[in-house]
C-alpha positions in Angstrom: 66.5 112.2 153.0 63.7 112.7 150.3 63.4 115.5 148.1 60.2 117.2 146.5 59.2 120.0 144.8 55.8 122.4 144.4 54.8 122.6 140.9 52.9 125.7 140.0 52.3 124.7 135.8 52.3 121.5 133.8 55.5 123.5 132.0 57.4 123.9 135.7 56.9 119.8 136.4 57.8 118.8 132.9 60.9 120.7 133.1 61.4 119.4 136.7 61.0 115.8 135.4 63.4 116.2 132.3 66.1 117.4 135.0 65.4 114.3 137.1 65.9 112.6 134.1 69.2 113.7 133.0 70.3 113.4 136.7 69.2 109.1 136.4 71.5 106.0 135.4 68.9 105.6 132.5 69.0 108.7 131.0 66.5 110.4 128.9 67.3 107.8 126.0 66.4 104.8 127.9 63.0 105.6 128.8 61.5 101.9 129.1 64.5 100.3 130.8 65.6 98.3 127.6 69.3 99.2 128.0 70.3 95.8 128.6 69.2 94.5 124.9 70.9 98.0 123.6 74.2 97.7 125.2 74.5 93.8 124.4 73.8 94.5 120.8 76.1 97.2 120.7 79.0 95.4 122.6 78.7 92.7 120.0 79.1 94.8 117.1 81.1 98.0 118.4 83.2 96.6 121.2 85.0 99.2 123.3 82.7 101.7 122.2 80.5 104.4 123.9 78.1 106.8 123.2 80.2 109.5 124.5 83.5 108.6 122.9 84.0 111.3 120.4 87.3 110.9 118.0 89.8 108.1 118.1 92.6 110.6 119.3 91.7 110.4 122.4 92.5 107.1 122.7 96.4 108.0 122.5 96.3 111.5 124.9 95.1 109.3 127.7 97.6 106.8 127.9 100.5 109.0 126.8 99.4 111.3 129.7 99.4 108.5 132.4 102.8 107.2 130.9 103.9 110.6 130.9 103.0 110.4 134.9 103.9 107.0 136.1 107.5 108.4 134.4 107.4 110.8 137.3 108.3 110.8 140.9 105.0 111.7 142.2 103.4 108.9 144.5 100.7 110.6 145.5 97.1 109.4 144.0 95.3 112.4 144.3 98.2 114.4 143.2 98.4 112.1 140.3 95.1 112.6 139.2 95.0 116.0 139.8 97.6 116.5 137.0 96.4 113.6 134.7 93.2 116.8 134.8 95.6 119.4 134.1 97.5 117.5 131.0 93.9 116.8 129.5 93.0 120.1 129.8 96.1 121.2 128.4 95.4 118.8 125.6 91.7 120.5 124.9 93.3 124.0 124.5 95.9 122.6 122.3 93.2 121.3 120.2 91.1 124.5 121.1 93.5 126.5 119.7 94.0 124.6 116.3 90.3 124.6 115.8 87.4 125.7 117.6 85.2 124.3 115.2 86.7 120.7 115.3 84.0 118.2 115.6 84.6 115.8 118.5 86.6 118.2 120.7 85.9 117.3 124.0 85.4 120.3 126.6 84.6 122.7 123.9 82.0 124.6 125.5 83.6 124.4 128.6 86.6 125.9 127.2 84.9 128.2 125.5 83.7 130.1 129.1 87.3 129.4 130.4 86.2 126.1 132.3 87.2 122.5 132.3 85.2 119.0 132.0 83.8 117.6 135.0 83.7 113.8 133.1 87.7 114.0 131.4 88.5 111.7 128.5 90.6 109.3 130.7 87.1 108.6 133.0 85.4 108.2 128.8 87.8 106.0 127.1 89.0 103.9 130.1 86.6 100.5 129.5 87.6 101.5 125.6 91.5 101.1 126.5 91.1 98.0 128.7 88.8 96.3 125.7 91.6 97.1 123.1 94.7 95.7 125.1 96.4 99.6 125.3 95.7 99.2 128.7 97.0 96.0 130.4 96.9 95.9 133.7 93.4 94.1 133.7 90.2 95.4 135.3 91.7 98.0 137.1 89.6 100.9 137.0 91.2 104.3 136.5 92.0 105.2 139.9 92.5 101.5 141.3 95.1 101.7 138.6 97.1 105.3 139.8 97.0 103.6 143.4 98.8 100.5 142.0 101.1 102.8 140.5 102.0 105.1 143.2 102.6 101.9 145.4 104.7 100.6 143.2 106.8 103.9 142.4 107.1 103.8 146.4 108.3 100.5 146.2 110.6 101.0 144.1 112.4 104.2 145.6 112.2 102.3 149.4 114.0 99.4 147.3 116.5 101.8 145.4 117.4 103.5 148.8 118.1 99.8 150.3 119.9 99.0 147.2 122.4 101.9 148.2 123.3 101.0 151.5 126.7 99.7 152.6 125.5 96.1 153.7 126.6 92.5 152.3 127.0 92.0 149.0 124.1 89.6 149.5 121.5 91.6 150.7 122.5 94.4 147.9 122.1 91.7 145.1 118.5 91.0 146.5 117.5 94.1 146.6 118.6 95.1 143.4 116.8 91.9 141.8 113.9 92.9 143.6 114.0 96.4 142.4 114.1 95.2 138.5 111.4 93.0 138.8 109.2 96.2 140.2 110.6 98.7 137.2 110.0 95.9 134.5 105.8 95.9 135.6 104.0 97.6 132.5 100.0 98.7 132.4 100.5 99.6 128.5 101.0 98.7 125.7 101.5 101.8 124.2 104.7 101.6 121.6 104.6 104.7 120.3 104.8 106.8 123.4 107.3 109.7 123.6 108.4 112.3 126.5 107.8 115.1 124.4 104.7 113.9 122.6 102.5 116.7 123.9 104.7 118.9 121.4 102.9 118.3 118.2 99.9 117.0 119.8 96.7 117.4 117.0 93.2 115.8 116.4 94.7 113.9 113.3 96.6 110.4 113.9 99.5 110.1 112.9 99.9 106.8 110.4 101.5 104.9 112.9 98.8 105.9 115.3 96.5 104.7 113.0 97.7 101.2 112.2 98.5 100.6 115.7 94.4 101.5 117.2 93.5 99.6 113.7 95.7 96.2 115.2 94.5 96.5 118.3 90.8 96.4 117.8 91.4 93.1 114.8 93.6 91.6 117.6 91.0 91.6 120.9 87.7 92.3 119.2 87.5 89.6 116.8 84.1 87.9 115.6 83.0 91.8 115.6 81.6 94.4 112.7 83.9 97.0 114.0 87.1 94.5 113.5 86.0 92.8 110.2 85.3 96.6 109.0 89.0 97.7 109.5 90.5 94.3 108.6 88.8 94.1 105.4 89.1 98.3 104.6 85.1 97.9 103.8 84.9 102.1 102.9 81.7 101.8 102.1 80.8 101.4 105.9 81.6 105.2 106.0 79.2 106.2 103.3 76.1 104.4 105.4 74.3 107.4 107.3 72.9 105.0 110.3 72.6 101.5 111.4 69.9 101.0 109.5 71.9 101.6 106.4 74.3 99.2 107.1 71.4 96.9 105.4 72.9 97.9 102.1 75.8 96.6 102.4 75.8 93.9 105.1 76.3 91.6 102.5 80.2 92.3 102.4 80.2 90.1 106.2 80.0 86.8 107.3 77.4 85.0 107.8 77.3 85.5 111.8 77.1 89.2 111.7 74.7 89.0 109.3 72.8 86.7 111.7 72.9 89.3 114.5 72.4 92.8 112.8 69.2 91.3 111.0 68.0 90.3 114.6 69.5 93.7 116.1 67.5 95.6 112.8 64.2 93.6 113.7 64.2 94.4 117.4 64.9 98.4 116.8 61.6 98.6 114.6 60.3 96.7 117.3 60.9 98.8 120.1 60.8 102.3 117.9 57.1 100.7 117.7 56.7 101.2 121.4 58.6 104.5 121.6 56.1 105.7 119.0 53.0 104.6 121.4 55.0 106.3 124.3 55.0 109.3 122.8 51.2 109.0 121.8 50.6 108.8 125.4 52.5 111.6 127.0 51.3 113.9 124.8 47.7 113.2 125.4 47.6 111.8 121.7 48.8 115.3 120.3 52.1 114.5 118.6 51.3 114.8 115.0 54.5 112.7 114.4 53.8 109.9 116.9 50.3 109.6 115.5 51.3 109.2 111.7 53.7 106.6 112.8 51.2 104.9 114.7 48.8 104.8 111.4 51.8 103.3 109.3 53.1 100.9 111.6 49.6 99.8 112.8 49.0 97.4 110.0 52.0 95.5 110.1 52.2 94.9 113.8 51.8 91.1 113.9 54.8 91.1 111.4 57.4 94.1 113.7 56.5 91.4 116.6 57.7 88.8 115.1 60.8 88.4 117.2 62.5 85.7 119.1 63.0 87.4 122.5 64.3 84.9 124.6 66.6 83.8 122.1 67.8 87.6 121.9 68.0 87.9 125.6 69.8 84.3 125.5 72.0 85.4 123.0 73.4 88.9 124.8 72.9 87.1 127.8 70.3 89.0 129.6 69.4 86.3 132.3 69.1 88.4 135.7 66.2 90.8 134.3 63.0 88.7 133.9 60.6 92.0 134.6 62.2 92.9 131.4 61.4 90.0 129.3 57.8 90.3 130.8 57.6 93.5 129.6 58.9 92.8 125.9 56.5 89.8 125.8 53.4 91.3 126.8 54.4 94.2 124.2 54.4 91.7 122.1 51.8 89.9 122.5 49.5 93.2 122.6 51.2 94.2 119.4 50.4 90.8 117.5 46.6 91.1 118.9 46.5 94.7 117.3 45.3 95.7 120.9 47.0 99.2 121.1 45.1 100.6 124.4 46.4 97.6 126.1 49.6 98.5 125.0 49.5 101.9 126.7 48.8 100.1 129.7 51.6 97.7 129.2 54.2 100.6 128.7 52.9 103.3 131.5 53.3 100.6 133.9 56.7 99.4 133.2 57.6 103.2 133.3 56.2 103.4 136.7 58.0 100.3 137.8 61.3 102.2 136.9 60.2 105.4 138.2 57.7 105.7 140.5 54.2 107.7 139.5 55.6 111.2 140.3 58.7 111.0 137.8 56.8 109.0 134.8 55.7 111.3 132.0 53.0 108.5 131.1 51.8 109.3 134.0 51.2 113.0 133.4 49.9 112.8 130.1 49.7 116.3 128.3 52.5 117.9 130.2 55.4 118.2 127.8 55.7 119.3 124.5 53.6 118.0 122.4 55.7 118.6 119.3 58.9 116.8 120.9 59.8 113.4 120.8 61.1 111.9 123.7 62.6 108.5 124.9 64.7 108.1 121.3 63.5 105.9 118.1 65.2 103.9 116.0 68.3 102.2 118.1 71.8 102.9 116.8 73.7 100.8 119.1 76.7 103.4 119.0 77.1 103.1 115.1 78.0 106.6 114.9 80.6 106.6 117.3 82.4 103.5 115.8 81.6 105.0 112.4 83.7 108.7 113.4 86.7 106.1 115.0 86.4 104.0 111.9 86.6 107.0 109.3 89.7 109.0 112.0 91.8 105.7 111.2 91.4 105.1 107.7 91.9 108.8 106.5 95.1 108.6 108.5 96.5 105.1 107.6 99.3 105.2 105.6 98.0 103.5 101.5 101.7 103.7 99.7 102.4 100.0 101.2 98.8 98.8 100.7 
């Protein structure tokens, strides 16, 4: 079934659109379908990351809560889940209740009005937990994971119940065997677990917390910034304000991340360059911003194009998306020409092609505000999330044995 909509203003469509937005896989920040090149970078240098991870924390409450769960007798899935949403929100009220104005909190507005998140902590540190090794039961997903449990907890009562019966000695021995090889399965590596953890649950790690995330992300993501930042303490990786600013000190890492984040820097101006001409065009060329942009950038065009694109798509391995390598070459190519109509062109019609006409703004030039900036600029590629994980475990770690 399609849906539509009657639009009565340019105000009532642009809102419309910015809804449909929010609602697509892209999101608002990934206007021109580059995603591919963003996440890639970002893998490479912030591994486990996301841009909706908030504070390191929550990368304990998770699996404490599902330990806390598979401890119980409950075999039920749904029923399983069902609580894993009551602990968290248990957890956010605890934290709530500590400090409304703690950055990070996840569900604060929502517990603000007496409500709960709809996307939990467990659903936004999951990939996060698998990448570390906290989780190890593979590439379960979060519910494929409760299933496995519950079968096994099933399992292993059927088993136990056998185990009790008055047959052979034989058959007991068996099923007793069989019964410790079920009970000895772990999905986590999760040391520091306690029944009563939840007691003196807070935002802060604990040391021990602390060293144990800072092992596990040297230990699987090796070869990355993230890792050689917490295995060499480099402090000063706190005090940089963006990625950009890592330029001042990327001199403190090896010669390989050097490689990349000089390649990651180039390709941001480069596509901030076409976010600036995006924004020229659906405002109808009234964004004062985009416009002064455009007049500072224009000059040096031949020299924010000079990228290697197919070695960048080569080297996150971006094979399977040749419409968008067409669509960084020809911006590319327009940009080295100095030919900025053409570039217009270029970027309209590769919002169409991930649209449709009816939901790209280029296509409705003059609808939206021309004061706003839409479709993001300079890429981060999550820096600020690894930077708030970074800083939770170094002002925690324990220094007297350093």
């Amino acid at each position: 079934m399609e849906l539509g909509w009657i639009d009565f203003s340019k105000s009532e469509r642009s809102k419309v659109l910015s809804v449909l937005d929010l609602l697509s896989e892209s999101g608002t920040l990934d206007e021109l379908g580059i995603a591919a090149v963003r996440d890639g970078f970002s893998n490479l240098f912030f591994p486990g990351t996301s841009t909706i991870q908030t504070r390191a924390k929550y990368f304990f409450a998770v699996p404490y809560a599902l330990k806390q769960l598979e401890k119980s007798n409950e075999t039920n899935p749904n029923k399983v889940l069902k609580t894993l949403d009551t602990i968290e929100r248990t957890c956010g009220e605890i934290l709530f209740s500590q400090n409304r104005n703690e950055s990070g909190l996840i569900g604060k507005n929502s517990l603000q009005n007496g409500n709960w998140v709809k996307r939990t902590p467990a659903s936004i540190y999951w990939a996060g937990l698998r990448r570390y090794g906290i989780f190890t039961g593979g590439s379960l997903s979060l519910s494929e994971y409760v299933r496995v449990s519950c079968a096994l907890k099933s399992q292993k009562a059927t088993l136990k119940k056998l185990g009790n019966r008055n047959d052979n000695a034989e058959e007991n021995e068996c099923d007793d065997k069989n019964a410790g090889d079920l009970y000895g399965m772990q999905f986590w590596k999760m040391p520091l677990y306690r029944d009563n953890w939840i007691e003196d649950f807070s935002m802060k790690l604990s040391s021990e917390e602390a060293a144990f995330l800072k092992e596990q992300i040297i230990t699987s993501c090796k070869g990355s910034m993230l890792a050689y930042v917490l295995e060499n303490d480099i402090t000063e990786f706190l005090d940089c304000t963006s990625f950009q600013d890592v330029s001042s000190i990327i001199d403190m890492f090896p010669e390989d991340i050097k490689e990349t984040y000089w390649l990651a820097y180039a390709f941001s101006d480069f596509i901030y360059t076409i976010r600036t001409v995006y924004n020229i065009v659906i405002s109808d060329g009234k964004n004062d911003e985009a416009n002064r942009e455009l007049e500072r950038l224009q000059p040096i065009f031949s020299e924010l194009a000079d990228i290697d694109i197919d070695y960048i798509l080569e080297k996150l391995e971006v094979f399977n998306n040749p419409l968008l390598r067409k669509f960084l070459k020809q911006c590319q190519e327009y940009m080295i020409a100095g030919n900025v109509e053409a570039l217009k062109k270029c970027i309209t019609s590769r919002e169409v092609q991930l649209k449709g006409t009816n939901r790209a703004k280029t296509k409705h030039p003059g609808e939206f505000n021309p004061n706003e900036w839409l479709g993001g600029k300079e890429l981060d590629y999550r820096f600020y999330n690894a930077r708030t994980i970074v800083r939770d475990i170094m002002e925690s770690e324990d220094k007297t044995n350093a």
